[in-house]
N, C-alpha and C positions, 0 to 999 in steps of 0.2 A: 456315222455312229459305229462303234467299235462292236464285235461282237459280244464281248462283255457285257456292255452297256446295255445292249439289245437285251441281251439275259435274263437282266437283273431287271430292266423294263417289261416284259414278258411275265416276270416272275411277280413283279408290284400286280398287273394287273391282273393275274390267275387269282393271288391272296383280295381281289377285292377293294385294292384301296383308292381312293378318287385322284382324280388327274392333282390337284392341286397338291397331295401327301407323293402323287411320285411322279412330282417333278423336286419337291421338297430334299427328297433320298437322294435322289439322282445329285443336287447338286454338293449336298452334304459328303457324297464319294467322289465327287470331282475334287472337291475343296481337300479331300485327303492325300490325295492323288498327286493335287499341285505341290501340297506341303511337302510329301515325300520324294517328288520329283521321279515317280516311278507309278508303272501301272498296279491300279487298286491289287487285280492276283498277285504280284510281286514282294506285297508289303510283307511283313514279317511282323509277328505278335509283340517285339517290343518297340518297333516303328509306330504299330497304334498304339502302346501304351503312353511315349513320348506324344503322341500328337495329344490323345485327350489330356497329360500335362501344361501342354502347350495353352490348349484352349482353355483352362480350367484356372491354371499361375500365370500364365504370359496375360495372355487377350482379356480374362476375367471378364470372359462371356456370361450372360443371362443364366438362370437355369432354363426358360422356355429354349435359345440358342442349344445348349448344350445337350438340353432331351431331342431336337430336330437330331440333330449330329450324329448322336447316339444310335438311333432310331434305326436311321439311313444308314449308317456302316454296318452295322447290327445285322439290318437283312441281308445285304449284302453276303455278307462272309459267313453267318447262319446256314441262310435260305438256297444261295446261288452259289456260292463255293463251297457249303459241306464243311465249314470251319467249326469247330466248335472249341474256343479260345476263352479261357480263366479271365481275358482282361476284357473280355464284353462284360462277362455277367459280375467284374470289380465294377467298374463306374457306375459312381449314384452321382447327377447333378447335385447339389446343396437346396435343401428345402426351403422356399420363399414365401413370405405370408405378406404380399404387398397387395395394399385394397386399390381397384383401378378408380381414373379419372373417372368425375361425374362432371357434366357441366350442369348449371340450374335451367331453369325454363328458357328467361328470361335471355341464356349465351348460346342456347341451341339456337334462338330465333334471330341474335345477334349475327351469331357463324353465318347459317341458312342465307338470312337476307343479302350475305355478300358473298356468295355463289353466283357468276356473271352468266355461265350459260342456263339455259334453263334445263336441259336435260339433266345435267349434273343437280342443279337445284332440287330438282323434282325427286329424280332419285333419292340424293340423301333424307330429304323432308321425306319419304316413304322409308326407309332404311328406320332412322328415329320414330314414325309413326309406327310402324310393325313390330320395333326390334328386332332385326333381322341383322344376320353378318352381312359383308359388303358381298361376297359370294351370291350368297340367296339374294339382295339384292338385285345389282347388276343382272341375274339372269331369268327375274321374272317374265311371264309369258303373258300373254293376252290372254288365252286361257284360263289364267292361274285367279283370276278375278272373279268371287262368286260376289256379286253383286244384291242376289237376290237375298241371299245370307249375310251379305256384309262383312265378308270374309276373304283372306288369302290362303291359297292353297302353296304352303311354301315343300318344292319338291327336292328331294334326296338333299335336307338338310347334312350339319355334321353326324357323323354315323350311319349317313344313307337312311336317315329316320324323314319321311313325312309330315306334315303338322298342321294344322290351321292357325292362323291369327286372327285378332277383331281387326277390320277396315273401318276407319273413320268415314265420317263419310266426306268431310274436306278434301280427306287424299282421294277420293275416288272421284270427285271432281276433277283433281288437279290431275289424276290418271290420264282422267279423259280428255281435259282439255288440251294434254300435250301429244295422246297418241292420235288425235286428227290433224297433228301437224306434220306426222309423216305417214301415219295409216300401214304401218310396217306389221304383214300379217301372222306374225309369231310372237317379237321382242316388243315388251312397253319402250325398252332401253336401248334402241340400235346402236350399234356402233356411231361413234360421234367421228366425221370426217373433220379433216383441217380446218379448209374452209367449206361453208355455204350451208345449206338444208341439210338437215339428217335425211339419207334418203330408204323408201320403202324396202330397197332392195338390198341392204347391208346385208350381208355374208352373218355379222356375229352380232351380240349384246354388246353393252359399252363394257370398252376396258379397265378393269380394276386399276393400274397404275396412274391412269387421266383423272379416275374420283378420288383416288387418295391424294394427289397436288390440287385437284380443282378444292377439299376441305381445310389443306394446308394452307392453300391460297387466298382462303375465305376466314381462316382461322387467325393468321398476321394481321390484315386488315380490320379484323374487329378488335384488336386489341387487347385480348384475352391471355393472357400468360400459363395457360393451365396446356403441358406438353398432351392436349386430346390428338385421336384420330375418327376416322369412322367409326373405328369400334365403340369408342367412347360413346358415338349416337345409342348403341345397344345398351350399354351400360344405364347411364342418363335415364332413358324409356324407363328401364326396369324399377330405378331409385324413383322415379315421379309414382309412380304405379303402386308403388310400395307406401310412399308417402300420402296419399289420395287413398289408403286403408282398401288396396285391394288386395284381398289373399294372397297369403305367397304362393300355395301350390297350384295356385292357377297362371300365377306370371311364371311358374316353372313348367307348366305346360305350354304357356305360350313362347317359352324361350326352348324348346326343346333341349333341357334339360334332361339327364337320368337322373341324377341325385338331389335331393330337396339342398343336403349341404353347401351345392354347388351356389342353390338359386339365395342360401339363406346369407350367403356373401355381403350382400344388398342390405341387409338391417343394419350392418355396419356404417354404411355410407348416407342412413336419413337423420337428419338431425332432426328433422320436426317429428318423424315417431317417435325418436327418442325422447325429446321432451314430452311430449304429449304423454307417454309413459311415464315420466317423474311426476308430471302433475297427478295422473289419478292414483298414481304410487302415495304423492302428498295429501290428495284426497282419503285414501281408504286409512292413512294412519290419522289423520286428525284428532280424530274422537278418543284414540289410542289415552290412557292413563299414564 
């Protein structure tokens, strides 16, 4: 690791932000670095203006793409080089109002059923039961299960924010019957080895990159044409939840949400509230003259 590198990783974690946002930076200033064929302090302020060109006209990357990018060069030459440059505070990604995949009940259970290991199974079937990202996920604890309440205690969600969810009580079955097949006294989700038993004594949780091909893998096979991920399980939860006429601001508590706006996304994607609203819409004009 270069000293640089070192710096600006030093510097991600003074500010706070979770492994997964810097490693994000980190390689968004590699990615600049390669472009320009020179180290990140070398560049020069119309070198990054060309590259965010680049990615913006050339690649006609995402806006979420283009905000990581941003983001991570951003601190970098802010924070750890003392830059302060006109063409960080020019780029505005282009604003996107794209509503994400939902699958219906029926493709959740579709997907689920053709997950071949069971670990991976199990997880996702609790990832969709909680609404939880694949992060929180993968690294829930033994711990984290209040049983007695019926409850997950999901820790240092995004934001570093806390939260509880409702535990079904199926998943809490299906919890248990899978952590007596390894009895591993921290992770529900041990690392999944190649071959053989998941064993007690796995070093880490299962890895994010195994469950996102283990629902791709499950997703082909069911025959479903809707481009879903994991995320989409969180998605999905929220739309059923919605539909089943439970409060939004409670599914935005249980999504750890800050903005009601965020969580009101979702009214967009239920068709049966919506109908359900034109009928008593048709109902209350009726009588109307």
């Amino acid at each position: 690791m270069t000293p640089l590198r070192q710096r600006m990783v030093e510097d991600l974690q003074l500010h706070g932000y979770a492994p997964a946002t810097q490693e994000a930076y980190v390689r968004a200033v590699s990615a600049l670095a390669v472009y320009c064929a020179k180290p990140p302090d070398q560049i020069t302020e119309d070198e990054l203006r060309q590259y965010f060109l680049y990615l913006t006209q050339e690649k006609q990357l995402a806006r979420g793409s283009i905000t990581v990018a941003l983001c991570g060069i951003k601190f970098l030459f802010e924070y750890t080089l003392r830059r302060d440059w006109p063409t960080l505070a020019l780029v505005r990604p282009p604003k996107e109002h794209k509503l994400p995949v939902v699958l219906s009940v029926e493709e959740v259970r579709r997907v689920l059923e053709r997950v071949r290991k069971p670990g991976y199974r199990i997880c996702l079937s609790t990832i969709y039961a909680c609404g939880l990202r694949i992060s929180e996920g993968v690294s829930l604890q033994v711990g984290d299960i209040d049983s007695a309440r019926m409850l997950v205690h999901v820790r240092l969600g995004k934001g570093g924010q806390d939260r509880y969810v409702p535990l079904p009580q199926r998943t809490l079955v299906r919890l248990r019957g899978y952590w007596v097949t390894h009895r591993h006294p921290l992770w529900l989700f041990p690392q999944q080895p190649r071959s053989g038993p998941v064993r007690a004594a796995a070093p880490a949780p299962l890895a994010e990159p195994g469950l996102r091909y283990a629902f791709w893998a499950a997703l082909q096979a069911s025959g479903i044409q809707k481009p879903a991920t994991v995320h989409t399980l969180r998605h999905s939860w929220a739309t059923h939840l919605l539909e089943a006429g439970v409060n939004l601001r409670l599914i935005q508590t249980w999504l750890g949400h800050r903005s009601l706006r965020t969580t009101a996304l979702y009214t967009h994607l239920t068709a049966k509230t919506e109908g359900q609203a034109v009928a008593t819409l048709d109902q209350l004009m009726a009588d109307l003259p």
